[in-house]
Each structure stands twice: as C-alpha cells, then as structure tokens.
MDTraj code that builds the backbone (N, CA, C; nanometers):
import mdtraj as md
import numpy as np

residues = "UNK UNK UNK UNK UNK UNK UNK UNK UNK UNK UNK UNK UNK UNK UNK UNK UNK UNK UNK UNK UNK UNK UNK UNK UNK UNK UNK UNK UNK UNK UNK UNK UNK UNK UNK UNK UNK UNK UNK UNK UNK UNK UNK UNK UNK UNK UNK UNK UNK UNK UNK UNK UNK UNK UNK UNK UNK UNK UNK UNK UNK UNK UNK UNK UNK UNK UNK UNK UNK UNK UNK UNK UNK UNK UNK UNK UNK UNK UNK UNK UNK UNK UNK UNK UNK UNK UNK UNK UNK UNK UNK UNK UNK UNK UNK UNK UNK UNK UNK UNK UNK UNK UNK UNK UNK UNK UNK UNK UNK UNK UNK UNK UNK UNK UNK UNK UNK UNK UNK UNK UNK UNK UNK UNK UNK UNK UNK UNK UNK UNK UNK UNK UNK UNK UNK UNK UNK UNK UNK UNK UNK UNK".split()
xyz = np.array([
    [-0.4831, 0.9449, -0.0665],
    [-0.5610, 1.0017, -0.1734],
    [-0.5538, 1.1539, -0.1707],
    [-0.5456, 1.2024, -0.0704],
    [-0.5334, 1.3230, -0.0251],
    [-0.3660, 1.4247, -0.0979],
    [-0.2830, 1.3477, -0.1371],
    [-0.1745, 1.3497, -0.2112],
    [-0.1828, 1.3393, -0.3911],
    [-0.2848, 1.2800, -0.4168],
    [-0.3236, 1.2672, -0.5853],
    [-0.1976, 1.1246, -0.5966],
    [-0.1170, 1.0732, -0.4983],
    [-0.0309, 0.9592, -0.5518],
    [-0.1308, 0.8202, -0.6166],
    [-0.0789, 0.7869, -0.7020],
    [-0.1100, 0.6919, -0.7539],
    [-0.0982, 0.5677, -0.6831],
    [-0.1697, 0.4488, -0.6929],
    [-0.1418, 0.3504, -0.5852],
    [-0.2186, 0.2500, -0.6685],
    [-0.1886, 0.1190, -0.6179],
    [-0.2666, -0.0118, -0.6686],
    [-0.3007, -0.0800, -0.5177],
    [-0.4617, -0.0863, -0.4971],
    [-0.5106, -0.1991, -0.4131],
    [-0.4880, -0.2703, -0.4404],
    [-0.4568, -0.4175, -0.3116],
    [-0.4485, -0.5130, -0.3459],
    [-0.5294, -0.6020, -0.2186],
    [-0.6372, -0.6218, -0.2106],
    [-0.6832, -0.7184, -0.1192],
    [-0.6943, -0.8714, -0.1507],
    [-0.6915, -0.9456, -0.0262],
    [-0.6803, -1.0674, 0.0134],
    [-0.8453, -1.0706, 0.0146],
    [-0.9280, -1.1545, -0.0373],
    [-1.0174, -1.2419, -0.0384],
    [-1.0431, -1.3482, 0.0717],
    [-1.0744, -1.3236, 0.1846],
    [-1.0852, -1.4481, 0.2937],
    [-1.1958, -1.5113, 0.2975],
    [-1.3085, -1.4886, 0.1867],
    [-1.4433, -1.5860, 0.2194],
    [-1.5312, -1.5039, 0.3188],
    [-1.6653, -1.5933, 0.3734],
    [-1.7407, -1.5519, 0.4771],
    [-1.7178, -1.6104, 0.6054],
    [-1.7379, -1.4910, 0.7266],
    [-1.7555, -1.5418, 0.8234],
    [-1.7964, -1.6662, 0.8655],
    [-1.8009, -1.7541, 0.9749],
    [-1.6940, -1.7465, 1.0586],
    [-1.6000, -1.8870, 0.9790],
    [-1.5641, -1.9055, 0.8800],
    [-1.4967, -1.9921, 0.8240],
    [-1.3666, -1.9271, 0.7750],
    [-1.2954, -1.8198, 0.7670],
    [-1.2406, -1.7269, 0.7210],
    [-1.1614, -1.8309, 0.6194],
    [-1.1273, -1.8136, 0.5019],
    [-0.9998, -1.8837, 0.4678],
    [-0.8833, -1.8121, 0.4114],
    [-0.7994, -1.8279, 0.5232],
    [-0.6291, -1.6886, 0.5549],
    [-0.5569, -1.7486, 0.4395],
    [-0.5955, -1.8757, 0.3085],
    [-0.4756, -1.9188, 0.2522],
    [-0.4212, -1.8121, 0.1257],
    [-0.5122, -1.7444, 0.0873],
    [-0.4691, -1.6274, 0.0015],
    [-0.3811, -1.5220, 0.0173],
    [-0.3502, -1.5390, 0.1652],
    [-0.2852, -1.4235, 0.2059],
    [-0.1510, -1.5129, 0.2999],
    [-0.1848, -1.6297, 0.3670],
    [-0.1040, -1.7036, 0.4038],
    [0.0581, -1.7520, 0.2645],
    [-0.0036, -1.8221, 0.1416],
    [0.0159, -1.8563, 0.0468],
    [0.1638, -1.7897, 0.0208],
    [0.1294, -1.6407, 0.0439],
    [0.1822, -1.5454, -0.0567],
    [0.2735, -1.4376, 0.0645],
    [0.2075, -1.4286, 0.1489],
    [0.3152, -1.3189, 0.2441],
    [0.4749, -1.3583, 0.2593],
    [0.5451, -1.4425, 0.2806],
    [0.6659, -1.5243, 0.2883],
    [0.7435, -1.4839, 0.1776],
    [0.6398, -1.4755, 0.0277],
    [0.7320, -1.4268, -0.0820],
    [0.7074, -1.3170, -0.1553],
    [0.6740, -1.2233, -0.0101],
    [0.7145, -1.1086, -0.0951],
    [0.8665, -0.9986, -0.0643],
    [0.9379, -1.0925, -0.0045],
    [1.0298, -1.0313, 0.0637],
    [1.0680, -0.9054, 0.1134],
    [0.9475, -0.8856, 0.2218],
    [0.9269, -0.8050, 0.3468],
    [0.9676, -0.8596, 0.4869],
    [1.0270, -0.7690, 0.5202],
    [1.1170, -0.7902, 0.6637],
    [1.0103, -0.8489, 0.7429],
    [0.8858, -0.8222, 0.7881],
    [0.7852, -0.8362, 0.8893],
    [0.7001, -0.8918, 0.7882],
    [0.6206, -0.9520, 0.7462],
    [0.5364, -1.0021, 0.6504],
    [0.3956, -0.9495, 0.7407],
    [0.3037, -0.8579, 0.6745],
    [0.2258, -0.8066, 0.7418],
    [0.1101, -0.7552, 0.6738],
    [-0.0148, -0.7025, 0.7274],
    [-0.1259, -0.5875, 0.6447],
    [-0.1144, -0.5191, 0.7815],
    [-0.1381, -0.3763, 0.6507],
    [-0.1022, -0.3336, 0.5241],
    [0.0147, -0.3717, 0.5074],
    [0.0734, -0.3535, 0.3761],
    [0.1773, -0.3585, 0.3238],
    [0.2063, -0.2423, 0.2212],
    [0.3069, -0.1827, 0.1703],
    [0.3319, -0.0502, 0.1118],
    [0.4565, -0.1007, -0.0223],
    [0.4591, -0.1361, -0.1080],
    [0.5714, -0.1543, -0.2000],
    [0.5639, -0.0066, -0.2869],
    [0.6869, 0.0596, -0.2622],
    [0.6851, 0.1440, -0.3628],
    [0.8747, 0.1268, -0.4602],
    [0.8442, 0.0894, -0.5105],
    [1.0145, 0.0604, -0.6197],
    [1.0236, -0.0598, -0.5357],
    [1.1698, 0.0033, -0.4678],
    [1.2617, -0.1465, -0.3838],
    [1.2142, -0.1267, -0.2302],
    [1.1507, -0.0524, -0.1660],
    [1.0948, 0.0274, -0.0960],
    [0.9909, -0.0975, -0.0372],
    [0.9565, -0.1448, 0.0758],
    [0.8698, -0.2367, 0.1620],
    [0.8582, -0.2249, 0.2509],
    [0.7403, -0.1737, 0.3150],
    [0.7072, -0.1186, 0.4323],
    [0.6020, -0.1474, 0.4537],
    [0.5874, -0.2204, 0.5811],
    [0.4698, -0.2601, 0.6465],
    [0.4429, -0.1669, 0.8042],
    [0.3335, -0.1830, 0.8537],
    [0.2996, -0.1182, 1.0031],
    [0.2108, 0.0136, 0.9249],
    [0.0706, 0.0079, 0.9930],
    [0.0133, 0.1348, 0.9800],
    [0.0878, 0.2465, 1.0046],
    [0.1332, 0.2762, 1.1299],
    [0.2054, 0.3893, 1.1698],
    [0.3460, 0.4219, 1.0377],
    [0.4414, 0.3136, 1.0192],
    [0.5152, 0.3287, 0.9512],
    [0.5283, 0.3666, 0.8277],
    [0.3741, 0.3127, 0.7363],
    [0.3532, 0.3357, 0.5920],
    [0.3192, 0.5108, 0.6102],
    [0.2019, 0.5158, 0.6791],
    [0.1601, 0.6708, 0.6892],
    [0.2947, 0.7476, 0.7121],
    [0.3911, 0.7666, 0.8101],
    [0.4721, 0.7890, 0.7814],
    [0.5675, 0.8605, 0.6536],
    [0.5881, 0.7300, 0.6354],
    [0.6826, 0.7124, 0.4854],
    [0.5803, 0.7720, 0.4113],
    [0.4756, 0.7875, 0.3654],
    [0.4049, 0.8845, 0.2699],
    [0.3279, 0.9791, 0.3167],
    [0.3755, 1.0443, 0.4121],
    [0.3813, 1.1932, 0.4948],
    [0.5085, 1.2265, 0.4681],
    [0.6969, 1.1398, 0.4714],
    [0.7703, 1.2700, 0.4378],
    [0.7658, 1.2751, 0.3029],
    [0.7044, 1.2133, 0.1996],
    [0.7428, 1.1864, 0.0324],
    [0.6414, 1.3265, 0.0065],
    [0.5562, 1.3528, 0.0639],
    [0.4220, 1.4329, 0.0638],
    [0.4414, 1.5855, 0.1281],
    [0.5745, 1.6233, 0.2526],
    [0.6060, 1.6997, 0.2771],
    [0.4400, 1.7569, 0.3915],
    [0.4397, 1.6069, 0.4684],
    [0.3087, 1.6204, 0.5622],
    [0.3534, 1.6003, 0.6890],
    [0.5011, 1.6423, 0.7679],
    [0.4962, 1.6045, 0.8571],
    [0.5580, 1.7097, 0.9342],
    [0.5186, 1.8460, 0.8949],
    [0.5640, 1.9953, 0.9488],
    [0.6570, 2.0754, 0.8891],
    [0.7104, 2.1906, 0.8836],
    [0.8045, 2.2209, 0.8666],
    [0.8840, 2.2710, 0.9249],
    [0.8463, 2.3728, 1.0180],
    [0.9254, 2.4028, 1.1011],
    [1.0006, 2.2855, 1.2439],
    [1.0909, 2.3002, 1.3210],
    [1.0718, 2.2152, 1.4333],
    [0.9785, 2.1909, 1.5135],
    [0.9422, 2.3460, 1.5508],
    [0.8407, 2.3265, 1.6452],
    [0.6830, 2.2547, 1.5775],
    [0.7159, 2.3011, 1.5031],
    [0.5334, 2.1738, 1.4087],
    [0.6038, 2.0325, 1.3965],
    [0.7037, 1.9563, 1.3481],
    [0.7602, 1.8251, 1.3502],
    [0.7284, 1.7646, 1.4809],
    [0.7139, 1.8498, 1.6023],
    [0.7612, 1.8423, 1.7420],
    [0.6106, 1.8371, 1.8038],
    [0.5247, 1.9045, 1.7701],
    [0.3466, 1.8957, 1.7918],
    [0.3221, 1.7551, 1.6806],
    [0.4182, 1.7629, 1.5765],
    [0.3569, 1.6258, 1.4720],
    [0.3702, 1.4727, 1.5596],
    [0.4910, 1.5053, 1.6072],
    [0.5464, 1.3386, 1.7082],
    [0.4753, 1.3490, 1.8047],
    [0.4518, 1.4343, 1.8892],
    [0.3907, 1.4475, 2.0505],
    [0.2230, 1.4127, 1.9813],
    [0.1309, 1.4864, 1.8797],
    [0.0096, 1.4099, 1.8727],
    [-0.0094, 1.2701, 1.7952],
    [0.1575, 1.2360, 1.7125],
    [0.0941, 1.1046, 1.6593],
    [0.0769, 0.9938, 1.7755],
    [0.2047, 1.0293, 1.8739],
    [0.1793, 0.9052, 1.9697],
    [0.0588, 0.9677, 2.0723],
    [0.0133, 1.1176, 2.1188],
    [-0.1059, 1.0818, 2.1914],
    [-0.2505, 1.0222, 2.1079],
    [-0.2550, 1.0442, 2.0191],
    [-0.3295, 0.9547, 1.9272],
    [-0.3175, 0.8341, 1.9380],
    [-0.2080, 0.7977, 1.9580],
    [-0.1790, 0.6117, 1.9534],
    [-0.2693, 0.6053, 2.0875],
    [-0.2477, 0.6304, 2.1809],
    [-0.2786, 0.5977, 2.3025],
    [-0.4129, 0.6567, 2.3434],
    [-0.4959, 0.7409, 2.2750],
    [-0.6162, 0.7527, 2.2629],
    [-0.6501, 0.6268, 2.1493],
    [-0.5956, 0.5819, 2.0730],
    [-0.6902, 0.4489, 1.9855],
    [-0.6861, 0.3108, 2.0629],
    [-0.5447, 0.3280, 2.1300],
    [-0.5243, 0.2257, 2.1999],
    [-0.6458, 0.2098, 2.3655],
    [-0.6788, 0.2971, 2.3844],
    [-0.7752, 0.2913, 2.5082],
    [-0.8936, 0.2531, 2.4330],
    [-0.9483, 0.3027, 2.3315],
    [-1.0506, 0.2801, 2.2622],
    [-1.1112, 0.1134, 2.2214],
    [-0.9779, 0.0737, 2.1938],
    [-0.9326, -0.0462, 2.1467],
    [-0.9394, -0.1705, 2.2380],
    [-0.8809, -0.1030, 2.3618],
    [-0.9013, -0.1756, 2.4954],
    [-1.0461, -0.1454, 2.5501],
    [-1.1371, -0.0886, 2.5605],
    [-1.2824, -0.0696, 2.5191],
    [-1.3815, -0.1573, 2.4672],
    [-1.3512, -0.1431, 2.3540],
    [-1.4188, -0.2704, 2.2506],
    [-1.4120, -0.3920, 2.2720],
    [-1.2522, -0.4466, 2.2779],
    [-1.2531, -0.5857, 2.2761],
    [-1.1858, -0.6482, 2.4166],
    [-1.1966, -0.5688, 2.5379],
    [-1.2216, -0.5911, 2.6984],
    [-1.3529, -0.6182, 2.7161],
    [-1.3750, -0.6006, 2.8690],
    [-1.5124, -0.6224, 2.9357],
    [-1.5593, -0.4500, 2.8954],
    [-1.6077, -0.4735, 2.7998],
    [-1.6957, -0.3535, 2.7372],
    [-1.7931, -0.2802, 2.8569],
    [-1.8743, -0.4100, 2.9422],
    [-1.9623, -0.3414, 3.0296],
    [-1.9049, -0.2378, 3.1497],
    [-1.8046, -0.3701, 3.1698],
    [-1.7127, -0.3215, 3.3239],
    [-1.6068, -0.1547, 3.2506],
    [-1.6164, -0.1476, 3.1450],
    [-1.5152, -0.1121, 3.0781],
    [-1.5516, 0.0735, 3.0714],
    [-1.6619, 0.0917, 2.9829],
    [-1.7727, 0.1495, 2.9258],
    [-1.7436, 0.3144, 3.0620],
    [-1.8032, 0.2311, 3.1456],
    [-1.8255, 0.4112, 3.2186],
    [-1.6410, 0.4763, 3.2709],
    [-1.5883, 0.3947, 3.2779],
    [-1.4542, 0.4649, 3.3387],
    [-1.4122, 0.5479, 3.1816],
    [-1.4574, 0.4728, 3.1047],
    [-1.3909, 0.5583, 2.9522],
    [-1.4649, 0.7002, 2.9668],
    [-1.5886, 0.6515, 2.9448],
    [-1.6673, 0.7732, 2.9723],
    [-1.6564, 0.8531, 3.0296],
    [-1.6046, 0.8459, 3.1545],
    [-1.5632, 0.9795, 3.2577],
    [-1.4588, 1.0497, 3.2222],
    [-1.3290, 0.9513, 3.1804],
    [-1.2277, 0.9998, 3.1069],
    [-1.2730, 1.1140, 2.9479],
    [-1.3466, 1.0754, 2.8957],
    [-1.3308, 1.1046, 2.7656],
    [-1.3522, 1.2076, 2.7541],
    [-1.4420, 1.3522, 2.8169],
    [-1.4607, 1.4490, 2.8079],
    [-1.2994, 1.5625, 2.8369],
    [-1.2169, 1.5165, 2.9433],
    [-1.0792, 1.5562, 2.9700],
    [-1.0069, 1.5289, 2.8679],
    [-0.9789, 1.3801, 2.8052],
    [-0.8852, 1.3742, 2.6686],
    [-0.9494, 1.4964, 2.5699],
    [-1.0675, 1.4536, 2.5192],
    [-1.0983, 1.5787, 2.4000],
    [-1.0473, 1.6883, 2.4510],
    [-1.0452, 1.7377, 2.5471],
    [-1.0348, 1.8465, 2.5995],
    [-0.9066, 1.9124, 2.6162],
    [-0.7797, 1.8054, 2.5970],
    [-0.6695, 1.8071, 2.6129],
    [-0.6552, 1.8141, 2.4482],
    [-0.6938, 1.7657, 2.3635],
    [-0.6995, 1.7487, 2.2525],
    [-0.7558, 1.8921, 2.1758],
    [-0.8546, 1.9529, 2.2297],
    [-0.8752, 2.0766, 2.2253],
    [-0.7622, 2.2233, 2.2507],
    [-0.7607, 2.1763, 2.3490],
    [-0.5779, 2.2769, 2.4015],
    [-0.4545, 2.2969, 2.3006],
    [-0.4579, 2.1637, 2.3067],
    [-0.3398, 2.1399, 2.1988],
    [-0.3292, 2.2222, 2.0736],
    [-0.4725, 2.1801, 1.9935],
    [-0.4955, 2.2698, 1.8583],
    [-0.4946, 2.4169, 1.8618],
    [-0.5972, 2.4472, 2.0142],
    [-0.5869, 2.5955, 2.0348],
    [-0.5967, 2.6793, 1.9290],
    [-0.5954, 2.8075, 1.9024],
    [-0.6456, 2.8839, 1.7638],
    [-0.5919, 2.8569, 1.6372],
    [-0.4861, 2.7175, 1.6244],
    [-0.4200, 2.7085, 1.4804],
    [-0.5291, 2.6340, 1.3921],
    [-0.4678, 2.6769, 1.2554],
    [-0.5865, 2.6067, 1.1754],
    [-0.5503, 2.4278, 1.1892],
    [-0.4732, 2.3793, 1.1844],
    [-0.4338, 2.2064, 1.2083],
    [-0.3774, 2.2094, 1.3292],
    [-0.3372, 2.1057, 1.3404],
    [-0.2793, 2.0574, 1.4552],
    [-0.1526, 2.0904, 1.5283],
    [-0.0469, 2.1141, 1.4173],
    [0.0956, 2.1470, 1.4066],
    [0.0739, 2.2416, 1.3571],
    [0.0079, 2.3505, 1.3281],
    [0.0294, 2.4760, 1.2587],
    [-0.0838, 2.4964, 1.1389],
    [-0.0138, 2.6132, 1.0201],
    [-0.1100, 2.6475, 0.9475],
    [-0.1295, 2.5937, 0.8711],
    [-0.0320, 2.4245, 0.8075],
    [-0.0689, 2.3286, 0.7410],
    [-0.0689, 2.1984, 0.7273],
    [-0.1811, 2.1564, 0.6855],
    [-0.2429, 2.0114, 0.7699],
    [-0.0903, 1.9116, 0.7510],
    [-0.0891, 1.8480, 0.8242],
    [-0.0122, 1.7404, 0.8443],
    [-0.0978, 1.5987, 0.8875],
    [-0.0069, 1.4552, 0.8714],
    [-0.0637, 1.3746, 0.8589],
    [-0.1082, 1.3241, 1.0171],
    [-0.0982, 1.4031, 1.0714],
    [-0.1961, 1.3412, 1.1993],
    [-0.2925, 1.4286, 1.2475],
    [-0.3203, 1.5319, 1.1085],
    [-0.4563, 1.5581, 1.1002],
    [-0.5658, 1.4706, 1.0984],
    [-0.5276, 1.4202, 0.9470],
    [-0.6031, 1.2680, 0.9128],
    [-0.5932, 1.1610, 1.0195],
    [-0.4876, 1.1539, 1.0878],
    [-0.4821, 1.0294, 1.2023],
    [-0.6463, 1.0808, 1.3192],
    [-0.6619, 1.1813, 1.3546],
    [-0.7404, 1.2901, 1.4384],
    [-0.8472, 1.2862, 1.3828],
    [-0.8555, 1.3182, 1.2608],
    [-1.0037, 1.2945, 1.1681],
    [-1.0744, 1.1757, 1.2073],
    [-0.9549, 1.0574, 1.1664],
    [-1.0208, 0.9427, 1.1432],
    [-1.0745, 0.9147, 1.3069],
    [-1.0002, 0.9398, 1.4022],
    [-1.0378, 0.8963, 1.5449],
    [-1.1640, 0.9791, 1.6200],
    [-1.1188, 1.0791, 1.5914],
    [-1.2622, 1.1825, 1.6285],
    [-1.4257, 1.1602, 1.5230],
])
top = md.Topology()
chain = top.add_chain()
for i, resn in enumerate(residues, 1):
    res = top.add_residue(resn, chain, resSeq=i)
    for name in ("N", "CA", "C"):
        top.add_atom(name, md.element.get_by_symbol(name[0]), res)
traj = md.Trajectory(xyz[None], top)
C-alpha cells in the first residue's frame, strides 16, 4: 500500500473455529498453476509468486525498495535475513514450551535490539537515507 499499486484481495473463507473448513482453498489451489501452491499468493500478468519473503521481494524491486547503492542492497540482504531469524526465535517462543521458553528469550532480547540498534546507527532507515522494504519487515516485528 505503501507503493499506491493497485491490488485485488482475495481471501479464503474457512468458517469458525475449531471446525475450520480448508475446502475453499483446498478446491482451488492445484488450479491455479503455481509452482508451490501456497498463501499468500501474488499473480501479477503471467507472473506467480508465492512465499512471504519472495512476494515482498518481487514488489520491493518493481517499487525500487531494495537500495541503491551496493552498500545499502548489502545492509538490505544482511537485515532481511537477521530479521528472519529474529521472527523465527519469536516464533519458536510462542508455539514451544512458552514457560520453559519465556526467560532465556528475555535475557536475549535486550542484546538483539541492541544489535538492531547499531546497525541503523545515525541513518534515517535501515540501509540508508531511503526506506527500503525491510524497513516495513522491522516495523512490523518491532
């Protein structure tokens, strides 16, 4: 949204908890001839792209959001994947032994931000003086 691109939602309808019913989305994934049949999903023309990471992507370079110089392309790759691996601990958090889980994050978590802090250091974004898409990846996680 952040681009003004035009787009069409399309959600799957699964009913209420805990009965889910996947056939709306079961039904129909097989024919839409996508390599990985998946959510999200991204059709733009002949263009089919599934994977969070991958769609954001693909409409970060159409958008001219993924640095310009090398050295910002190069802060863009190095924080999308430490991001991965800060959601991914998070992730392992939640749906692990949350209790047993809970204080080791905690001790950790003040050092990641903190590393996460460094990184940005006096630039206005992340990669430099203009936002790129793992600003928004950073937004959404912080």
């Amino acid at each position: 949204e952040y681009t003004g691109t035009k787009y069409e939602e399309k959600l799957y309808s699964c009913g209420d908890a805990p009965n889910f019913d996947r056939t709306c989305w079961l039904g129909e994934k097989d024919k839409l001839g996508i390599a990985f049949p998946n959510l999200p999903y991204l059709e733009d023309g002949d263009t089919k792209i599934v994977q969070s990471n991958a769609i954001m992507r693909y409409t970060a370079r159409k958008n001219n959001l993924c640095g310009e110089t090398e050295e910002e392309k190069v802060r863009v790759d190095i924080l999308e994947n430490q991001a991965m691996d800060f959601r991914n601990g998070f992730v392992q958090l939640c749906y692990g032994d949350f209790d047993k889980s809970k204080s080791c994050y905690n001790e950790k978590l003040p050092g990641t931000l903190k590393q996460f802090s460094d990184f940005l250091g006096d630039r206005k974004w992340f990669a430099g003086d203009k936002i790129t898409f793992v600003d928004f990846i950073m937004y959404e996680l912080l």
